[in-house]
C-alpha positions, 0 to 999 in steps of 0.5 A: 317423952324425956324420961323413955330417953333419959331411962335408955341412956343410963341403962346403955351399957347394960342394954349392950352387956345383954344384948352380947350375952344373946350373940354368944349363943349359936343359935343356928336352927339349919344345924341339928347339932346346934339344937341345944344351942336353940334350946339355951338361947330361947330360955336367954329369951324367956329370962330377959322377958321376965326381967324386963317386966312381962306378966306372963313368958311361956316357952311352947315346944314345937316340932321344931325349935321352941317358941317364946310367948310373953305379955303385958295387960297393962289395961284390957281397955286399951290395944295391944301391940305384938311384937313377932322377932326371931332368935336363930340365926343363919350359918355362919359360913365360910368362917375364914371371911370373918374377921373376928369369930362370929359368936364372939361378939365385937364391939368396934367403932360404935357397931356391934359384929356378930351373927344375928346381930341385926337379923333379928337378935339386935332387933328383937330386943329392942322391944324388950328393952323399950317394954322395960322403959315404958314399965320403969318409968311408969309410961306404958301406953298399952298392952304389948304381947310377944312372939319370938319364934327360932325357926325363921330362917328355915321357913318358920315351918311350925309357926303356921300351926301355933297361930292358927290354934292359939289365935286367942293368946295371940289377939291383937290390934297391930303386929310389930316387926323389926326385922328390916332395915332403914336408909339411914338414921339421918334419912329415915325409912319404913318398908311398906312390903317385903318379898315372897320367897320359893327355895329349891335344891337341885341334884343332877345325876350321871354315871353312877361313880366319879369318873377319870376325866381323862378316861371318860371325859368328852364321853359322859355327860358331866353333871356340874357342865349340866347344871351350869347350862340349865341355871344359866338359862334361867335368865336371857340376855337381858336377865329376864327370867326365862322360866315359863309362867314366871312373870305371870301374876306379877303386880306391875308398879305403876309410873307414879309409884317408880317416880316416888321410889326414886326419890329415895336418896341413892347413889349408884357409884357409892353402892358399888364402891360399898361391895367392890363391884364394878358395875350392877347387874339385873333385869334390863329396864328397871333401876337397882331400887327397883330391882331390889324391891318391886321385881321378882328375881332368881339367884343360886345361893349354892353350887358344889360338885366334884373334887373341891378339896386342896391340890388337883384331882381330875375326876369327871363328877357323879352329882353336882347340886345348887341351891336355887331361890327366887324372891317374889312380889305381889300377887305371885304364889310361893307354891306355884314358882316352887312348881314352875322351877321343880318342873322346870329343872326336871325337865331341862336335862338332856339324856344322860343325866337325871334330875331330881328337884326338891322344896326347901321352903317359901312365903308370901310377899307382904304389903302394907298400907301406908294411910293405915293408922299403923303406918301413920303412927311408925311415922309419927314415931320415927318423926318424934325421935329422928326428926325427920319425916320417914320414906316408905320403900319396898324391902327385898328381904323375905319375912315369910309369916307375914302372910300367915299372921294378917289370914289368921290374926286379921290385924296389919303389920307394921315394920319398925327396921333399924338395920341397915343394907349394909348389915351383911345379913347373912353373910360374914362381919354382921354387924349392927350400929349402936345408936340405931339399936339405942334410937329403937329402944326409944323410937318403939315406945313412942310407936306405942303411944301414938297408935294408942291415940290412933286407934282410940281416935278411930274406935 
């Protein structure tokens, strides 16, 4: 509709203005030092629920970080749409790599750089602002609901227990996310699935003090040489992951589905000329999309052990640590990978050392129909404002709560991502482009009517 278009475009500038007052806010929830930072930004998020037109916004306290509830009844006879986003944010390390401070937000060259910037507080907002266009201009085709929790990125630990025992605040007919990404606004995508997700630590263990490694050194097993043995065997020559019962409940795509993932457009050289690598590395036998998206995979997130201050200090370290996860899909289980890697670390050290292995957090993969009506309306939607039929595409990302929302809610979920690969989530410079975070504030209202027509249509 003209107006939802003509409502955003003279409200841009407030739209930005808002959204920098949210990336100013460190809302780091890994950090205990940062809890009243937490605090601070989900009352930020309360307020612009309210202001935006919500009927009722609640903040819940949580074992945790707090969750933020709004909703809309425009009319108990219609569906409701809920909105689940996040507003915490990864750490912003190493602070040196950012070229400007990452909660000091900076609007350059139509992109807005900031930590949390397009995962997920750029993108959490947009259904606010599209809930206050659809109010404003007296269109609003539905019920909508909202969930914005602070926990996501630590595993979203106490969401479980929220859902599961306030299913009747939470009941809806579809479940929207935008907390992935998309091809391009000129190339359209949607993600039909996102990847599971097991995190360990590893801590190996030998003398027990740091050692002169002249004096002991070729004598004393060293804990960093260790470590780095046993994470480079967990892939063979062929990156394959080694670790034993891995691959076991991996769903194989079929031929017909790889043939259709490949006609997304990609270029391989601009890829790598984008990262300033000079070649991709991965399983052998599958292309970079594939690998991003239907395979599973293991990367070490973190290793450090030793001296690593300035200048030299020959010492022969008494722990070394990693940070080890691995990405999963379809039909494999968080819990069984977390013990496959724990069993497997623990049991890989040779004498001398100890290793000890530990559960940080997981999730489940996700998948979604893409000839469901919640899929057929993001179509619809993205057609209406891109102009362009949407491709559906696997995701490599990890939403974790996904799993937990269709057991507990029994309702689909759809994902309306306008972030892009090259986002830099989580890592320094997010950013997040202007016309994408516009185009979704106009692109959600037309989701809401179409899946209004939809679901009506089919009930």
């Amino acid at each position: 509709m003209e107006k939802w278009k003509n409502y955003i475009e003279s409200n841009q500038e407030r739209f930005l203005d808002e959204l920098v007052d949210l990336l100013k806010i460190p809302s780091i929830s890994a950090k205990t030092e940062n809890k009243p930072d937490m605090l601070a930004c989900a009352n930020l998020v309360e307020k612009k629920l309210k202001e935006a037109g919500a009927d009722k916004v609640n903040i819940y306290n949580t074992n945790g970080h707090p969750i933020v509830y709004a909703e809309k009844i425009v009319d108990a006879t219609k569906p409701t749409v809920l909105v689940y986003g996040h507003y915490d944010v990864q750490p912003a390390d190493p602070l040196n790599l950012w070229k400007n401070p990452p909660f000091e937000p900076v609007v350059k060259d139509g992109k807005i750089y900031a930590r949390g910037s397009a995962d997920d507080k750029g993108q959490f907002y947009m259904h606010i602002k599209a809930l206050e266009t659809m109010l404003k201009t007296n269109s609003m085709p539905c019920n909508m609901k909202f969930i914005i929790e602070g926990e996501e990125e630590v595993g979203s630990p106490n969401l479980a227990t929220f859902v599961e025992t306030h299913q009747d605040l939470l009941a809806c007919n579809v479940i929207l996310i935008s907390d992935t990404s998309m091809i391009a606004l000129d190339t359209p995508s949607i993600d039909v699935g996102v990847r599971g997700l097991s995190y360990i630590e590893v801590e190996v263990t030998g003398p027990n003090r740091d050692l002169h490694s002249g004096v002991y050194g070729g004598a004393v097993a060293n804990p960093a040489t260790i470590l780095a043995k046993m994470i480079a065997s967990c892939h063979d020559k062929n990156n394959h992951i080694t670790i034993p019962g891995f691959y076991d409940d991996v769903l194989e795509i079929s031929q017909e589905e790889r043939a259709e993932m490949a006609k997304a457009p990609f270029n391989e050289e601009d890829y790598k000329k984008e990262l300033g690598i000079s070649e991709v590395w991965g399983e052998k036998g599958y292309s970079t999309i594939e690998r991003t998206g239907i395979r599973p995979t293991l990367e070490v997130n973190g290793m450090w052990s030793g001296y690593t201050g300035e200048g030299a200090k020959t010492v022969l370290p008494s722990k070394a640590y990693a940070k080890i996860s691995t990405r999963l899909v379809p039909k494999q289980s968080s819990k069984k990978i977390t013990a496959a890697l724990i069993h497997y670390f623990e049991n890989a050290a040779p004498a001398g050392v100890t290793v000890r292995a530990t559960e940080h957090h997981g999730g489940e993969p996700y998948q979604t129909p893409i000839d469901s009506i919640e899929f057929l309306a993001a179509a619809k939607a993205m057609f209406a404002t891109l102009g362009k039929e949407p491709v559906p595409v696997r995701g490599g990302g990890s939403i974790p709560i996904c799993a937990l929302f269709e057991k507990a809610l029994h309702k689909k979920i759809i994902f309306l991502g306008f972030g892009l690969d090259n986002d830099n989530l989580h890592s320094p410079n997010e950013k997040f482009d202007l016309a994408n975070f516009y185009k979704g504030i106009e692109t959600i209202p037309y989701f809401c009517q179409y899946f209004t027509e939809l679901y009506q249509a089919k009930h």
